[in-house]
Legacy VTK file of the C-alpha trace (Angstrom):
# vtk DataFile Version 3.0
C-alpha trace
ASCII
DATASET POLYDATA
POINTS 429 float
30.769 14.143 -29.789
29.894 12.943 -33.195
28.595 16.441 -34.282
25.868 16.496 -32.077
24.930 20.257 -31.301
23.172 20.774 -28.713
23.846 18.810 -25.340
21.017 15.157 -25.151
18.453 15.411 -22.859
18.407 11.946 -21.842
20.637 8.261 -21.549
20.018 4.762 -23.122
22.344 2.738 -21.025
23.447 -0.325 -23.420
25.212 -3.326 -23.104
24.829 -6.961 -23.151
22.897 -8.589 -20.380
25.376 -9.073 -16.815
27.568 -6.570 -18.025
26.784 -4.087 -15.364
24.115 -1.599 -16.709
22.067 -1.998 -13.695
25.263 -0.504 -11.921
25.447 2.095 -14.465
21.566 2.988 -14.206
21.196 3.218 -10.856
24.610 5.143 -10.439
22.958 7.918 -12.993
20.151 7.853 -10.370
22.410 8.812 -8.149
23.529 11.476 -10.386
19.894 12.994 -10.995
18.517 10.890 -13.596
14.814 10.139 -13.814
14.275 6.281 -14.981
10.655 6.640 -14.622
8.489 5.616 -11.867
7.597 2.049 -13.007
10.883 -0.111 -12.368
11.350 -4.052 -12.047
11.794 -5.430 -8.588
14.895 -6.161 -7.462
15.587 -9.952 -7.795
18.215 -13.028 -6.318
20.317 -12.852 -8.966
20.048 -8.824 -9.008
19.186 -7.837 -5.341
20.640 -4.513 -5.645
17.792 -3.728 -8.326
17.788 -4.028 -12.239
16.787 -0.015 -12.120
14.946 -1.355 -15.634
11.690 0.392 -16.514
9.250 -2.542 -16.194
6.949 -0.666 -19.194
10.104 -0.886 -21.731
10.615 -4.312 -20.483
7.489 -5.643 -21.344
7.020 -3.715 -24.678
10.757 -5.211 -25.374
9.429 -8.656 -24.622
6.345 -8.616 -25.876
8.117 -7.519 -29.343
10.494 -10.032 -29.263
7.710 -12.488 -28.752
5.606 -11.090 -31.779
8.619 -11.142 -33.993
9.488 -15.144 -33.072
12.145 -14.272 -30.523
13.681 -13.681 -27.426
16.252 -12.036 -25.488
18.724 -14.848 -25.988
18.157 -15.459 -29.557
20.906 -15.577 -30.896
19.623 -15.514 -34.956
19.104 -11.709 -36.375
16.038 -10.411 -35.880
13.820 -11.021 -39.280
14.288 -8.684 -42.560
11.978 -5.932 -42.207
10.886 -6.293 -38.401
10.612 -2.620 -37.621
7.848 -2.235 -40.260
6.252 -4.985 -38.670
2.297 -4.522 -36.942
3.890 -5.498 -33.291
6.745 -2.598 -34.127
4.256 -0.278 -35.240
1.754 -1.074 -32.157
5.154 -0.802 -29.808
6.222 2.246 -31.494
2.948 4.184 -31.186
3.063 3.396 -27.643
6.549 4.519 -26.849
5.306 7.753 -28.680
1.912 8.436 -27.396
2.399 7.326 -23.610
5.570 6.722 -22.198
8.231 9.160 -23.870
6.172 11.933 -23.279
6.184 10.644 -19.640
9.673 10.471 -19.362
10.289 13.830 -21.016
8.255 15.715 -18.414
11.524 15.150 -15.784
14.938 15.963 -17.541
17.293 14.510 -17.503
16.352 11.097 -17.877
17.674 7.143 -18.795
16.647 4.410 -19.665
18.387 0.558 -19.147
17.155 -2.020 -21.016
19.847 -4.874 -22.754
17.479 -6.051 -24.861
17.306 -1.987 -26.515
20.887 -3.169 -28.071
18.866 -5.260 -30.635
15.673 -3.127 -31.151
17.182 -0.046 -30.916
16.446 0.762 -35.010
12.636 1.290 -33.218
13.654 3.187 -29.988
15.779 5.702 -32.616
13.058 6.422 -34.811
10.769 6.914 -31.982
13.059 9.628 -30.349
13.216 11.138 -33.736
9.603 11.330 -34.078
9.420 12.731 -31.138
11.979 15.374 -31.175
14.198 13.812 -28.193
17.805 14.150 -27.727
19.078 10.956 -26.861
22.695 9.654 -26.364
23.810 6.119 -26.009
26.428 5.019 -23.280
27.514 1.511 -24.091
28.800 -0.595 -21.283
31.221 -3.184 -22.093
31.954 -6.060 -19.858
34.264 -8.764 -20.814
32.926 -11.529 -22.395
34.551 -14.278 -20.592
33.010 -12.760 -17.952
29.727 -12.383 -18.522
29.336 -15.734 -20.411
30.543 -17.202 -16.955
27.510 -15.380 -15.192
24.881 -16.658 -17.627
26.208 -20.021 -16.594
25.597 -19.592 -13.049
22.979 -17.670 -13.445
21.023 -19.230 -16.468
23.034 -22.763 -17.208
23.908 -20.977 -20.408
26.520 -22.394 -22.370
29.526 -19.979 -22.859
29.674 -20.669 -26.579
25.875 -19.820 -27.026
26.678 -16.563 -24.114
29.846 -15.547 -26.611
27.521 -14.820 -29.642
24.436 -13.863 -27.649
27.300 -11.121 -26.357
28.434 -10.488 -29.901
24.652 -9.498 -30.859
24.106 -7.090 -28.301
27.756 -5.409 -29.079
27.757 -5.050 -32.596
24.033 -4.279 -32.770
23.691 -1.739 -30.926
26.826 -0.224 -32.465
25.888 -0.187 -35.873
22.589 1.366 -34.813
23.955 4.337 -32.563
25.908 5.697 -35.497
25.145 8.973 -35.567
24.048 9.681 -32.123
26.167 10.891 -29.432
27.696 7.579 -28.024
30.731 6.428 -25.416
31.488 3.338 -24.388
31.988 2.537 -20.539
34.198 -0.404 -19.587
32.824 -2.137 -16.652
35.988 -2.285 -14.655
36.560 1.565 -14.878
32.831 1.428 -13.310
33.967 -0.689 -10.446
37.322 0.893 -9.685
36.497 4.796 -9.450
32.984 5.104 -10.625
32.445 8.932 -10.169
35.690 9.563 -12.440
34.405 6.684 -14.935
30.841 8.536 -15.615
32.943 12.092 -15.548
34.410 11.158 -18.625
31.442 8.984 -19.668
29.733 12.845 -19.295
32.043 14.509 -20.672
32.157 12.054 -23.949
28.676 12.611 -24.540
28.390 16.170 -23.770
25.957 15.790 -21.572
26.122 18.149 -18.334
25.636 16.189 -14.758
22.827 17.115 -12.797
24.871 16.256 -9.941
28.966 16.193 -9.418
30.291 12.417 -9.641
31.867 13.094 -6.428
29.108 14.411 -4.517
26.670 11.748 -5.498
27.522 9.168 -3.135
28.593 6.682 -6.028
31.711 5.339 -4.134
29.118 3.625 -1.899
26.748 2.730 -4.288
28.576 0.714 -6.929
30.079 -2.222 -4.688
33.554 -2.716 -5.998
33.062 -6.532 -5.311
30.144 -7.094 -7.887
33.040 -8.443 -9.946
32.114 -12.093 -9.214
32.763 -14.107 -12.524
36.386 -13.731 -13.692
37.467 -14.613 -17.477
38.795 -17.935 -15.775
35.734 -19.152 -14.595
34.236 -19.736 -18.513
35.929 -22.710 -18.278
37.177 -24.433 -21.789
36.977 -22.326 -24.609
38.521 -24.238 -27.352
35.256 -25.661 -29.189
33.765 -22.017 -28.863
34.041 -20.165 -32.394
32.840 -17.153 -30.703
35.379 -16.407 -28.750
37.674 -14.907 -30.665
35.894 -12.615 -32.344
34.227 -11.588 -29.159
37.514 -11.149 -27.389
38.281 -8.890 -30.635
35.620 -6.741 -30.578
36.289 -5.960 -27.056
39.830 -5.192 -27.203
38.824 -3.098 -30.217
36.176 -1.306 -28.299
38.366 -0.262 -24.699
41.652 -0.150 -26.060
43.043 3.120 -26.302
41.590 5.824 -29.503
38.354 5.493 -30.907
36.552 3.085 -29.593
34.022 2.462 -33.093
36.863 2.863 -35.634
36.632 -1.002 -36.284
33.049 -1.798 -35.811
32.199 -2.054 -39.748
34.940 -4.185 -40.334
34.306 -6.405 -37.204
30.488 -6.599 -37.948
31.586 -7.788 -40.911
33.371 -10.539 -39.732
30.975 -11.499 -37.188
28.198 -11.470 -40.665
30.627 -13.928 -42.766
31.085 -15.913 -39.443
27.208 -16.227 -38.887
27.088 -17.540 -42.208
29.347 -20.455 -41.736
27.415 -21.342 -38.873
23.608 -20.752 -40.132
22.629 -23.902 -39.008
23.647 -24.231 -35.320
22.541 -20.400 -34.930
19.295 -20.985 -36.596
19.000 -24.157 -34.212
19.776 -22.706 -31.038
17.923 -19.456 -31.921
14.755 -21.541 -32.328
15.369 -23.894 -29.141
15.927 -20.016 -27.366
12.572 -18.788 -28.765
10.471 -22.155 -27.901
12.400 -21.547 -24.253
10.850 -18.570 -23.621
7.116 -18.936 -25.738
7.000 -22.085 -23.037
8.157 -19.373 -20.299
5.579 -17.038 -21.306
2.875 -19.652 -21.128
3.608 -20.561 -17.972
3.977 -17.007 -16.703
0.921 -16.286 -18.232
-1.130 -19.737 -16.419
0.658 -18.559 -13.150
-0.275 -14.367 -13.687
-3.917 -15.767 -14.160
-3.841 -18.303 -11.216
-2.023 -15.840 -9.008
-5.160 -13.014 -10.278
-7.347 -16.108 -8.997
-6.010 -15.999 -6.310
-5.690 -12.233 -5.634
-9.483 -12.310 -6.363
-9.815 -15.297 -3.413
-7.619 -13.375 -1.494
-9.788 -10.193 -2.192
-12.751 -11.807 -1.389
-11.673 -13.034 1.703
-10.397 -9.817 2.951
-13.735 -7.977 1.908
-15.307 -11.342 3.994
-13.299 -11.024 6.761
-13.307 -6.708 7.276
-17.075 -7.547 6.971
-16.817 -9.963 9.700
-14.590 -8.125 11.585
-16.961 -4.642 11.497
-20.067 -7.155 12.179
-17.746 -8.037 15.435
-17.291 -4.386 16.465
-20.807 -3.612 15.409
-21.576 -6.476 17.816
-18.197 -5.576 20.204
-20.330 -1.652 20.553
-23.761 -2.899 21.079
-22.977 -5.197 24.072
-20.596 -2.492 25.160
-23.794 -0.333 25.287
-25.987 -2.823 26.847
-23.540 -3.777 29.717
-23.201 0.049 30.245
-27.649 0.016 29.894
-27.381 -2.906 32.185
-24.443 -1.092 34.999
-26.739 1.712 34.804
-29.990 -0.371 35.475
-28.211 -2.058 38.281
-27.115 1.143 39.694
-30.508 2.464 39.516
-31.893 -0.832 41.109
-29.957 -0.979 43.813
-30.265 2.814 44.444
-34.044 2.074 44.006
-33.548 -0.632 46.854
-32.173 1.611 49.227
-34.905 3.651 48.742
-37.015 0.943 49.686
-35.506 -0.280 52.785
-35.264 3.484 53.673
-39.112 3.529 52.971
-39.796 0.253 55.076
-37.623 1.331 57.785
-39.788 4.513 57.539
-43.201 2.268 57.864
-42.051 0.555 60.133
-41.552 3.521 62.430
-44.956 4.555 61.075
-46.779 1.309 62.183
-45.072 1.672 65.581
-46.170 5.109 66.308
-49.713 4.123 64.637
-49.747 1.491 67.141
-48.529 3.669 69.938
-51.146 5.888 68.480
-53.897 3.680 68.361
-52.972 2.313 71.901
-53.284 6.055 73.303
-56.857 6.673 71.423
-57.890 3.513 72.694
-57.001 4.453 76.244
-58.433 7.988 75.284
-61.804 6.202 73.901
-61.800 4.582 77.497
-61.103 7.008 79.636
-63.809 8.886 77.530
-66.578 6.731 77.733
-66.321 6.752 81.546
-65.731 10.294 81.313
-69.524 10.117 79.274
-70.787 7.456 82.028
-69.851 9.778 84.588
-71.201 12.558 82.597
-74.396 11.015 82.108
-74.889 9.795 85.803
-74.223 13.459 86.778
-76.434 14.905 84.024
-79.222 12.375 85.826
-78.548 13.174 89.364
-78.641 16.646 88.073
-82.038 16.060 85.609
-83.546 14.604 89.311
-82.758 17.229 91.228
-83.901 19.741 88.887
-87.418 18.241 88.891
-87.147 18.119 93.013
-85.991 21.526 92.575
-88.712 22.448 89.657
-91.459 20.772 91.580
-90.256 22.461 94.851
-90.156 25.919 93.354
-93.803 25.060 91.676
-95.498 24.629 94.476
-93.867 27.470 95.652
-94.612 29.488 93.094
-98.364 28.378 93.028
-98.990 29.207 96.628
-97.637 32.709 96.236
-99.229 33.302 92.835
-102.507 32.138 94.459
-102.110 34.692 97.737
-101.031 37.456 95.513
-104.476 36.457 93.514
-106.165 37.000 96.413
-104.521 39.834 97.553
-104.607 41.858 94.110
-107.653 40.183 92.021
-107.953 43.031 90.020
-103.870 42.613 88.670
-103.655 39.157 88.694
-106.994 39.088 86.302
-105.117 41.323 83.996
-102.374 39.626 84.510
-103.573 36.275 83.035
LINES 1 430
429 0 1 2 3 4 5 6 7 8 9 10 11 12 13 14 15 16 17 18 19 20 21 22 23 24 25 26 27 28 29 30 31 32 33 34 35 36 37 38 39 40 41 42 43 44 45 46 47 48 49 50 51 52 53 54 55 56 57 58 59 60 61 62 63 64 65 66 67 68 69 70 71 72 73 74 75 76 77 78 79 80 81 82 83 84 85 86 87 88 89 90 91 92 93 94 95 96 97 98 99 100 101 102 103 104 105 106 107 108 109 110 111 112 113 114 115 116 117 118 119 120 121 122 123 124 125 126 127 128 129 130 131 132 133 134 135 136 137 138 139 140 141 142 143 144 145 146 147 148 149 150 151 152 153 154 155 156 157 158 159 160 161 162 163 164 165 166 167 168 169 170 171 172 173 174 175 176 177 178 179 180 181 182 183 184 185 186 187 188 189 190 191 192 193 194 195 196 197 198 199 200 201 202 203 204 205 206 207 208 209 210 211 212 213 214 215 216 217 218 219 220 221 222 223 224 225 226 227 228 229 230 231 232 233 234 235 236 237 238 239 240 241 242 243 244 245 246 247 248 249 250 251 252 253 254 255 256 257 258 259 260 261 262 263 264 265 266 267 268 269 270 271 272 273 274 275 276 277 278 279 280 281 282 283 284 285 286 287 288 289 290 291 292 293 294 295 296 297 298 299 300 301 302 303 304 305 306 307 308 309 310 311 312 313 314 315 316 317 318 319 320 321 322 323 324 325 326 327 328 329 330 331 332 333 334 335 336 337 338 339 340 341 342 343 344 345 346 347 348 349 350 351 352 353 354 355 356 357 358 359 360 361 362 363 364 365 366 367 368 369 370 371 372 373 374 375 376 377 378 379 380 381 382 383 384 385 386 387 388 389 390 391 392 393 394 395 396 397 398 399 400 401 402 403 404 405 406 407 408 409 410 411 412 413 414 415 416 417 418 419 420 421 422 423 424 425 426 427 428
């Protein structure tokens, strides 16, 4: 417990690179852990996932870069790096934006190898900050993992051996003081729920969630052991070795697990002396590795943002293209539908018609019928009239024989009655 008195609010899962802390991380997932909502992809060589936080990555490797290193440098980091500008800048960061992130959902973790060398910065941060932090430390041999950088990376095991010894020791010597417990990988793989019960339990850290009903005997895949201590290859030129093989035998045998990390640190410090040269060497090479690695990334993150932009463009082009279509697709859909409904009306407007001439045409016939009949009227008139008028004149004639008889009628009686009554008919005229 390391006098720690009140129970950590959060995890830094440690441990040298392939020496399964992305097991570890995601299996405290699993357990309730928040690692943040910004992690790395998973990968080939990690499919499963790193379950890294891609913001401490890059603040990790953009320090290393600032300070003249890497990830597998295997120098020291320079005298005096945490009161360096990039450490400041980093720290600031890790104060202002992302702890207080990761603070807002408790508990949390964090899994990052490369923390095992800059963990002096990550420390004072938490302190700053007021966070309870404990460190699990997961310890994979180093046979093993030096024969996964090979595969992996073409790493050589002697230059894997002391890049393993860093990470160890390191990040020993700096989580003195903190609540710390060391998980061997193996105990990981064979019964993982009991492994982080005691890992818990170590650290005094209540589980969100019990081991057992986390699902963690499905998650970790027992089989991830791919790179036995065999598989190295030979080890007799490797100076490394030894001490490495040390350390870890110091660090999972049975008691405490940091009672000889002093004394081994100090042997790994008189050893790194004897070989100042080679490390200094291969530490450079390392660093002028990666700078060229970083270049390149960089080239190919601003071709691929060319790119993107292209690709951007292109999209806008074609969604502009492709409303212009439906724009177009609607407006002849509207004009066929204008154009069904003029045809419609056209050939309704033609039955009209031929209803119409059907109509004249019965029209003209009884006009002509018509016209027929007045004619024969007209005729059968106009001798009517002759006859008429050859009556009217055989009547005219004999109503002058008539007139003329009845005058001289008349005149012969008007004269007798003269001469009878001369007196009346005078007064008469």
């Amino acid at each position: 417990m390391n006098g720690v008195v009140a129970p950590p609010e959060a995890v830094l899962v440690l441990g040298m690179h392939r020496s399964g802390t992305s097991a570890t991380a995601g299996a405290l997932a699993k357990l309730g852990f928040s690692l943040g909502d910004d992690l790395v992809p998973p990968a080939e060589d990690n499919p499963g996932g790193y379950f890294e936080h891609a913001g401490v990555v890059a603040f990790s490797d953009d320090l290393l870069a600032a300070l003249g290193s890497s990830w597998d440098d295997v120098r020291a980091l320079p005298a005096g790096w945490t009161r360096s500008a990039a450490a400041a800048q980093v720290a600031a960061t890790l104060r202002e934006r992302l702890l207080p992130a990761l603070r807002a959902q408790r508990p949390w973790a964090l899994k990052d190898p490369r923390m095992c060398r800059l963990l002096p910065l990550w420390r004072a941060a938490f302190d700053d900050a007021g966070a309870r932090v404990a460190c699990l430390l997961v310890l994979r041999h180093p046979d093993e993992v030096a024969a996964s950088l090979h595969a992996r990376d073409g790493m050589p095991p002697l230059h894997a051996h002391l890049l393993w010894l860093r990470h160890v020791l390191e990040s020993a010597r700096a989580s003195q003081g903190m609540a710390r417990a060391v998980l061997p990988y193996p105990e990981l793989l064979a019964a993982p729920a009991a492994a982080l019960a005691r890992a818990g339990e170590a650290l005094g850290l209540p589980l969100p969630l019990l081991p057992q009903e986390a699902g963690l005997e499905a998650f970790v895949d027992r089989n991830a052991r791919h790179h036995a201590p065999a598989d190295a290859g030979d080890q007799g030129a490797d100076p490394w070795r030894s001490l490495a093989l040390d350390v870890h035998a110091a660090m999972t045998g049975d008691g405490d697990p940091w009672r000889d990390v002093e004394v081994l640190a100090g042997a790994f410090e008189a050893a790194c002396g004897e070989h100042a040269r080679w490390i200094e060497a291969a530490g450079a090479a390392s660093a002028a590795a990666e700078a060229r690695r970083r270049r390149l990334d960089a080239r190919h993150v601003e071709r691929q943002a060319r790119t993107d932009a292209a690709l951007e463009s292109a999209g806008r082009l074609a969604h502009e293209r492709l409303d212009a279509l439906r724009a177009a697709r609607e407006q002849q859909s509207r004009t066929d539908a204008a154009l069904a409904s003029a045809e419609r009306l056209a050939h309704e407007r033609l039955g009209e018609l031929d209803a119409l001439r059907v109509q004249l045409e019965r029209t003209d016939a009884g006009l002509s019928s018509a016209q027929a009949l007045a004619l024969q009227r007209l005729s059968e008139l106009q001798e009517l009239s002759a006859r008429l008028d050859a009556a009217n004149g055989q009547l005219a004639a004999t109503s002058e024989r008539l007139a003329a008889i009845e005058s001289s009628r008349a005149w012969r009686a008007w004269r007798a009655f003269a001469r009878a009554f001369p007196w009346l008919a005078a007064r008469m005229r």
